[in-house]
C-alpha positions as CSV (number, residue, x, y, z in Angstrom):
1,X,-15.2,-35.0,24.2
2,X,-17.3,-32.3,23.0
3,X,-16.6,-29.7,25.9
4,X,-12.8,-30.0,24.7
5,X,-13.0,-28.6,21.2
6,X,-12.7,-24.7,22.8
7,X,-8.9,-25.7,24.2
8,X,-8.2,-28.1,21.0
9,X,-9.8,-26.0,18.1
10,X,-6.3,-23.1,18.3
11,X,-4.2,-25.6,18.8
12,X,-5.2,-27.2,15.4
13,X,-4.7,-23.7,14.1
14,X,-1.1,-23.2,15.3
15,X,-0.1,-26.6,14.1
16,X,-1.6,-26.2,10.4
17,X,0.2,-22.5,10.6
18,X,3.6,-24.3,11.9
19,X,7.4,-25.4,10.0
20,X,6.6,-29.1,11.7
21,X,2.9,-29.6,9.8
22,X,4.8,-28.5,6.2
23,X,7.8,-30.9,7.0
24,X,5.4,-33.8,8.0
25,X,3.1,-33.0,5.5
26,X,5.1,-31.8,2.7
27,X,2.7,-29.0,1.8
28,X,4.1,-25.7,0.3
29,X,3.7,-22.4,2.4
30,X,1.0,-21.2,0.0
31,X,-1.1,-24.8,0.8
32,X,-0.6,-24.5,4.4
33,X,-2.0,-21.1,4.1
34,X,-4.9,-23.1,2.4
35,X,-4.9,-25.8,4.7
36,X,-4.9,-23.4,7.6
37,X,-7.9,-21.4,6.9
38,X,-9.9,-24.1,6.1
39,X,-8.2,-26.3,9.1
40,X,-9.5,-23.3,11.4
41,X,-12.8,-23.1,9.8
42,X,-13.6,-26.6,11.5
43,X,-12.1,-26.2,14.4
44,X,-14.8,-23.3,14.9
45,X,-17.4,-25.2,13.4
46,X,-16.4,-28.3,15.8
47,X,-15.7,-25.8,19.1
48,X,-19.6,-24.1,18.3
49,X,-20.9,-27.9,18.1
50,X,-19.7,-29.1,21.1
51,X,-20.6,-26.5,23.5
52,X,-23.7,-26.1,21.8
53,X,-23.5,-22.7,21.5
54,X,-23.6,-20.5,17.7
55,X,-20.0,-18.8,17.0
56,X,-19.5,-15.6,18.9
57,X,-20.2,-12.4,16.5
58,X,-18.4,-9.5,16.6
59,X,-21.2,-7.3,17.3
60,X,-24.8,-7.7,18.8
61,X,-27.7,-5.2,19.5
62,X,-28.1,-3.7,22.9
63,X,-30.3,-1.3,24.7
64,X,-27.9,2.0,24.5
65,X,-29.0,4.8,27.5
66,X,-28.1,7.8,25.6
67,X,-28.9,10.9,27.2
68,X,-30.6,11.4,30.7
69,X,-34.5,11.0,31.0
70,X,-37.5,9.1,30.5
71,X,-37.6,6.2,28.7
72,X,-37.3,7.6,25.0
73,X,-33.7,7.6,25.9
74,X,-33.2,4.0,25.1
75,X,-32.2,3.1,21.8
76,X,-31.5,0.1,20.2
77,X,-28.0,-0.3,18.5
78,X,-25.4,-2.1,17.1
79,X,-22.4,-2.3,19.6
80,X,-19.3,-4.7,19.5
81,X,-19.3,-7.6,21.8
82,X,-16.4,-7.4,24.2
83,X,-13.5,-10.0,25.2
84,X,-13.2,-11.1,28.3
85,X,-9.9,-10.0,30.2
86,X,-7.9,-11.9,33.1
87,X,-10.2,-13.1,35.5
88,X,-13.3,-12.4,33.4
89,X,-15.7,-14.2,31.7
90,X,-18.1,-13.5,29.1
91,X,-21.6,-14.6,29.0
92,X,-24.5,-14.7,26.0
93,X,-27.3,-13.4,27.7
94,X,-30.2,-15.2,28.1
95,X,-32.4,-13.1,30.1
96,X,-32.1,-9.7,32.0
97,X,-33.7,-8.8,35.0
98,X,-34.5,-5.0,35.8
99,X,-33.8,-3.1,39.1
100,X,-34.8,0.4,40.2
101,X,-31.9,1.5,40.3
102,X,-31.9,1.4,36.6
103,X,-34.3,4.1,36.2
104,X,-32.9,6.1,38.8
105,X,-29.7,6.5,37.0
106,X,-31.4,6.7,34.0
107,X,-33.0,9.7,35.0
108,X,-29.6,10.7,37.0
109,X,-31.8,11.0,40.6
110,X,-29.5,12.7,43.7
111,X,-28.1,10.4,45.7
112,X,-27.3,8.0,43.0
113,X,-24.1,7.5,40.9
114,X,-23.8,9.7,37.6
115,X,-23.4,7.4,34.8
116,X,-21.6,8.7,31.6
117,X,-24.0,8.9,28.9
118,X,-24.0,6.9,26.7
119,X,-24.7,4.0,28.6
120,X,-25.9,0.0,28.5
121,X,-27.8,-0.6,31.4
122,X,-28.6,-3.3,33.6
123,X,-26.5,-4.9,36.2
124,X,-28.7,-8.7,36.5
125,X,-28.0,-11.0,33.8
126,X,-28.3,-14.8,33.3
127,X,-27.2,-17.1,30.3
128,X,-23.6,-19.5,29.5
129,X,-20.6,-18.9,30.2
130,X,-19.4,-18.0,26.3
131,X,-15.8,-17.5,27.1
132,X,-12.8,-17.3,29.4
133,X,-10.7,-15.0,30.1
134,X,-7.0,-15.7,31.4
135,X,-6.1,-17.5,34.8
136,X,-9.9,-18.6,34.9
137,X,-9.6,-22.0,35.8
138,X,-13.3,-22.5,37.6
139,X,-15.4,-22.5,34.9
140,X,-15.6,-24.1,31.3
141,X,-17.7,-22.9,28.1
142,X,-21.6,-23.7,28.2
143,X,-22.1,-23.5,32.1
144,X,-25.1,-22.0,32.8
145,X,-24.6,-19.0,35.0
146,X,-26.3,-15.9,37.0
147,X,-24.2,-12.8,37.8
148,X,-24.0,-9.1,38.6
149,X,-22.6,-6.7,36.7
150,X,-21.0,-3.3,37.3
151,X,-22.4,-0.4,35.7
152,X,-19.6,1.7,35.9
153,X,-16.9,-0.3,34.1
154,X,-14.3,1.5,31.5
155,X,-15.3,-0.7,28.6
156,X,-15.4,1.9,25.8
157,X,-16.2,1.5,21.8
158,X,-15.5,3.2,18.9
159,X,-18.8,5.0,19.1
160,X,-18.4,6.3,22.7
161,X,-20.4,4.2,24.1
162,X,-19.9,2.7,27.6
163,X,-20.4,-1.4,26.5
164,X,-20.9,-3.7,29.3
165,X,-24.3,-3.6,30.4
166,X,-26.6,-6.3,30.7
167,X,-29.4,-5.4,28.3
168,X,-27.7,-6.8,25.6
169,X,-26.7,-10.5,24.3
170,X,-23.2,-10.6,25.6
171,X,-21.7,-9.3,28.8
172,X,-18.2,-9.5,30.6
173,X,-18.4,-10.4,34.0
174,X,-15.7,-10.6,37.0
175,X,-15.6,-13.9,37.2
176,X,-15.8,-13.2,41.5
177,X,-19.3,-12.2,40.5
178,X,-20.4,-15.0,39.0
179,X,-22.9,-17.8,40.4
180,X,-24.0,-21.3,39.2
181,X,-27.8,-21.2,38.3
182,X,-29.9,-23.8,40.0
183,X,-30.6,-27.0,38.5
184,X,-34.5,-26.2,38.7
185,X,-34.3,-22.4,38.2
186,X,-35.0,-21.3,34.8
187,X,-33.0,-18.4,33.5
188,X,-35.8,-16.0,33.6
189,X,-35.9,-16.7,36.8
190,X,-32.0,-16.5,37.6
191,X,-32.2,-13.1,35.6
192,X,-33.0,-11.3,38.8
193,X,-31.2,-13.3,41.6
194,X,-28.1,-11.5,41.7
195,X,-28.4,-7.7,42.4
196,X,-30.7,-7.3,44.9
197,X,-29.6,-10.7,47.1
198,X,-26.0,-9.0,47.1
199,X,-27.7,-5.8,47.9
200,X,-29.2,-7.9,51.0
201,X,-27.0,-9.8,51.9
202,X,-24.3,-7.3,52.2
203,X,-26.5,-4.8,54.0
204,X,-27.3,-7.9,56.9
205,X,-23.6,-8.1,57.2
206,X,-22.6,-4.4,57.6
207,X,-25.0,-4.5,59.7
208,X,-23.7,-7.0,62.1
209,X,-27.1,-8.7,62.9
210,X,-26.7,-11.8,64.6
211,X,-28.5,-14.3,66.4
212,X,-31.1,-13.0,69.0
213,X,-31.1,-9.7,67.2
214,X,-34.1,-8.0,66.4
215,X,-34.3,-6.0,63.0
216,X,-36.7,-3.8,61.2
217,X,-36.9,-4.1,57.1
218,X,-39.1,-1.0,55.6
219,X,-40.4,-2.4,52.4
220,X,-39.8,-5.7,53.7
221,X,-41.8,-7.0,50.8
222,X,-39.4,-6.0,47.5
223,X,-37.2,-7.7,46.2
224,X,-33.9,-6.4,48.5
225,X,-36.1,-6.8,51.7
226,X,-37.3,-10.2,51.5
227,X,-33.8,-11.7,50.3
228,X,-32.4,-9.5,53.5
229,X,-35.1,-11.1,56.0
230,X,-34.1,-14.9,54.1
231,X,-30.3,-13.9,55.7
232,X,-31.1,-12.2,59.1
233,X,-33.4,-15.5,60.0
234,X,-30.9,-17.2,58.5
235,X,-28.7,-15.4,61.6
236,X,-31.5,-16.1,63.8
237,X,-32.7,-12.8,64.4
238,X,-36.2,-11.8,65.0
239,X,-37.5,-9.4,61.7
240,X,-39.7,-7.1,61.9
241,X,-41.0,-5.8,58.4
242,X,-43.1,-3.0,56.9
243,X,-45.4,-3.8,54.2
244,X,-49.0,-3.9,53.0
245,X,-51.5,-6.3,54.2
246,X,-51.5,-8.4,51.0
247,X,-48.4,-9.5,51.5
248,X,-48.3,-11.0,54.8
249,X,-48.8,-14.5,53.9
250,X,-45.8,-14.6,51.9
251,X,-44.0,-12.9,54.0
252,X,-44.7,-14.9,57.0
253,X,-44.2,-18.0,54.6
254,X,-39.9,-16.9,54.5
255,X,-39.8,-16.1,57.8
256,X,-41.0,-12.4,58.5
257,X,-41.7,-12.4,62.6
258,X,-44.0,-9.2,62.3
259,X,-45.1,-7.4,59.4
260,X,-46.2,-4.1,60.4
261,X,-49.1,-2.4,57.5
262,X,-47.9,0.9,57.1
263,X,-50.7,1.6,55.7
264,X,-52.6,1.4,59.0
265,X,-50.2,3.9,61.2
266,X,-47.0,5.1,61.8
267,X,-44.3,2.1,62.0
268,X,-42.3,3.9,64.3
269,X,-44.6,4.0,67.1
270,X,-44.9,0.7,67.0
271,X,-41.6,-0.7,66.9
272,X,-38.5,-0.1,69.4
273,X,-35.1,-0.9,70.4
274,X,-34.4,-2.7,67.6
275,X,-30.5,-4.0,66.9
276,X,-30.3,-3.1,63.0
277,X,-32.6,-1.7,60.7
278,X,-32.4,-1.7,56.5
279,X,-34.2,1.3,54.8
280,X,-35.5,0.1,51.5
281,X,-37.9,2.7,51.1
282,X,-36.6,6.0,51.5
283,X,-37.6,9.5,51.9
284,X,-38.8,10.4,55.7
285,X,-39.0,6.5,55.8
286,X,-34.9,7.0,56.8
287,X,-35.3,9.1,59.4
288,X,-38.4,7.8,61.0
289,X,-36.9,4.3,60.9
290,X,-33.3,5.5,62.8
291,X,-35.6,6.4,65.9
292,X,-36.7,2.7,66.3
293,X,-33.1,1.8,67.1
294,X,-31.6,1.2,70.5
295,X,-28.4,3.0,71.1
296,X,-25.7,2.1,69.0
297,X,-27.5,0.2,66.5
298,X,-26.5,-0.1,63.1
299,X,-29.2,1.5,60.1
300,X,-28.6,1.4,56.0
301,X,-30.5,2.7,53.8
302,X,-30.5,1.0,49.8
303,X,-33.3,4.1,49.1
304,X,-31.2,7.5,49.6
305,X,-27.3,7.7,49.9
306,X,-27.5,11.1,51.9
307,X,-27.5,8.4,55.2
308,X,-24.3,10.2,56.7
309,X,-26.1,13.9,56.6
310,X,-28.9,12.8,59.0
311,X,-27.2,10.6,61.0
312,X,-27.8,10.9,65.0
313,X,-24.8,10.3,67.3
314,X,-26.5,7.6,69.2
315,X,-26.8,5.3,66.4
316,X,-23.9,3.6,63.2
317,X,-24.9,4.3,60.0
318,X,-24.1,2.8,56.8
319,X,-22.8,3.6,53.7
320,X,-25.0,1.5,51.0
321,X,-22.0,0.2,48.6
322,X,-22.0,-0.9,44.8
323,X,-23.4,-5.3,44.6
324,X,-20.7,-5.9,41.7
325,X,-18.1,-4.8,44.5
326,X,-18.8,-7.0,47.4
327,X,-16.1,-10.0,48.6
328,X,-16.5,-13.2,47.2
329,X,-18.4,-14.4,50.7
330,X,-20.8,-12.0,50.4
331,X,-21.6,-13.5,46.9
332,X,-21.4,-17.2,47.9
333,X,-23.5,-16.9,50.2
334,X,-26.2,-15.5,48.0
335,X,-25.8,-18.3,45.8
336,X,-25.8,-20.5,48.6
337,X,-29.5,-19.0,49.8
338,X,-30.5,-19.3,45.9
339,X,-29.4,-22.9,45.3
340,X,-31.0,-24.1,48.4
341,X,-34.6,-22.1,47.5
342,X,-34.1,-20.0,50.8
343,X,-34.5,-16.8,48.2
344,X,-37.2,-17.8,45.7
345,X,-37.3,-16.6,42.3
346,X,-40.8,-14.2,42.2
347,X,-41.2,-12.7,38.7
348,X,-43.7,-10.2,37.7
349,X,-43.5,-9.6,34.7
350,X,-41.7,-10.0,31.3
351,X,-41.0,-8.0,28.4
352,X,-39.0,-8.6,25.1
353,X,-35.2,-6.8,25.1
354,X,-36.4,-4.2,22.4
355,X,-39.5,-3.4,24.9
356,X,-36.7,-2.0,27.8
357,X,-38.0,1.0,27.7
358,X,-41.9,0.1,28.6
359,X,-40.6,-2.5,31.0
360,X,-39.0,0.5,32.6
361,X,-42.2,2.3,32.3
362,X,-43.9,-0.5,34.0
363,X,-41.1,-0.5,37.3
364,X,-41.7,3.0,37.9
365,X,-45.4,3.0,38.2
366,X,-44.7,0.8,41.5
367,X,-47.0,-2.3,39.8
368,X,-44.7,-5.2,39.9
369,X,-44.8,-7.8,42.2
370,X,-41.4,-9.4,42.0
371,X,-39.1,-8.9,39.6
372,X,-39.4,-7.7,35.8
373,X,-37.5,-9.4,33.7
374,X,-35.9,-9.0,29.7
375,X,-36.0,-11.4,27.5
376,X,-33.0,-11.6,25.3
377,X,-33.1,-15.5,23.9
378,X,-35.0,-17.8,23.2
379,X,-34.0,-20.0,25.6
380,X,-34.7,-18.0,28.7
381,X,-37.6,-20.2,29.9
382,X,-35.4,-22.9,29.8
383,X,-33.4,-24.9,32.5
């Protein structure tokens, strides 16, 4: 019965607030003012009981991104915590998982979208669902979700700032990009299944790999590559990948055919006529890795977004695109790869929410291996 209280609580509201309770109950208007307030106070109290979550608050502290740079830029503030609207949902944070493309923006790198400052970051999030917006009819209060969120959205405070980010305690979400967390998952780990599995999986798509195909990953080893090899063996194509030697055990161990050490020779003399190729490295690894393609193949690159400028006319290439804008397949089947342990949760390493700026600190000096993660509650390690 407990799970009910959300839907019952406002109806116990409008009824103590209605003609019909004073006729029934032959209370004055000044009583049922009295009996309202104190009707709706345990309606909230019941509602936060049975869902087992503490009553939303109207604001919350979040990491704020306010000027472009190095990690000094992120301050901790106070910020209101946003409604959910149609088809959204919004979710208390449990943990937060980091990206590269966090710093990137943060220092506003080419070939990466310009922000507006100020700014939460973060687009990898995992908690409960808090809320529900209108017309959502798939999810109830207290389900314990992973999602990605869009940095970009229009969500704007009194103080300027750009709200919906996810290092903070509350987040809206699309409710399209939102994903059931594993039974056996905790939500540390789910923190950092969403963004770059989308990334993947999208980029195996686009690419139109399919069974029999042979495709090269640069930086097979990172979090994007490895979730994108999980998919194109999930095709049945043959995957070559580019890392160091360290990792070859793992990466054979998901299904990796080759792993070339690019630390022992040029990749691109070693490799040819492949089908597709994904470029999660970037710099002259773009270019080095489009000749390894047969004619017509297809090449993206998640590393530089100037793709299009260097293109050669024997070859497709591929506009990277944003992971909280991809169709509801793409994000299924990410969840459908997660659920089933195809795509393994691999963190590195973890830092408090106030400590987003040395967690940053630590992405960019290339030292994690897997995924860095934010605490935000207490109950991240949790299941």
């Amino acid at each position: 019965m407990s799970h009910y209280w959300p839907q019952v609580a406002p109806r116990i509201v409008r009824f103590a607030e209605s003609r019909l309770c004073r006729q029934k109950i032959g209370v004055t208007p000044s009583t049922s003012a009295v009996l309202t307030r104190t009707l709706a106070g345990i309606a909230l109290l019941y509602s936060a009981m049975g869902t087992g979550l503490a009553a939303t608050p109207a604001t919350q502290q979040a990491i704020v991104q306010v000027a472009y740079g190095g990690p000094e830029v992120l301050h901790t503030q106070t910020v209101p915590v946003l409604k959910p609207g149609p088809n959204q949902v919004l979710i208390r944070i449990y943990a937060a998982g980091l990206n590269p493309t966090d710093w990137y923006m943060r220092r506003d790198e080419p070939g990466y979208t310009t922000v507006p400052v100020p700014v939460i970051p973060g687009g990898d999030v995992a908690g409960v669902i808090e809320k529900l917006g209108s017309g959502v009819t798939s999810w109830k209060v207290g389900d314990p979700v992973f999602a990605v969120i869009g940095r970009s959205g229009n969500n704007v405070g009194d103080k300027g700032v750009r709200l919906n980010g996810g290092y903070a305690h509350f987040v809206v979400a699309e409710v399209g990009n939102v994903m059931h967390k594993p039974a056996d998952m905790t939500f540390t780990e789910a923190a950092g299944m969403a963004l770059a599995p989308i990334t993947a999986v999208r980029a195996v798509r686009v690419t139109e790999v399919k069974k029999g195909d042979r495709m090269l990953i640069t930086g097979v080893s990172g979090a994007v590559g490895s979730a994108a090899a999980v998919a194109a063996k999930a095709r049945g194509a043959y995957v070559i990948g580019t890392a160091s030697a360290r990792h070859t055990d793992y990466l054979h161990s998901i299904g990796v055919d080759e792993v070339i050490d690019y630390t022992k020779g040029k990749f691109e003399e070693q490799v040819h006529d492949v089908d597709a190729v994904l470029d999660t490295v970037g710099g002259d690894n773009l270019p080095r890795a489009m000749t390894t393609l047969k004619k017509g193949g297809h090449i993206l690159s998640t590393a530089r977004g100037d793709i299009a400028a260097i293109c050669t006319p024997d070859v497709v290439c591929i506009l990277r695109g944003p992971a909280h804008a991809q169709p509801r397949v793409v994000v299924d089947e990410v969840e459908s790869l997660v659920t089933s342990g195809k795509i393994a949760a691999k963190v590195s390493k973890t830092f408090p929410l106030v400590e987003a700026g040395q967690a940053q600190q630590f992405g960019e000096q290339g030292k994690a291996d897997g995924k860095i993660i934010l605490i935000v509650d207490d109950k991240a390690d949790s299941k």
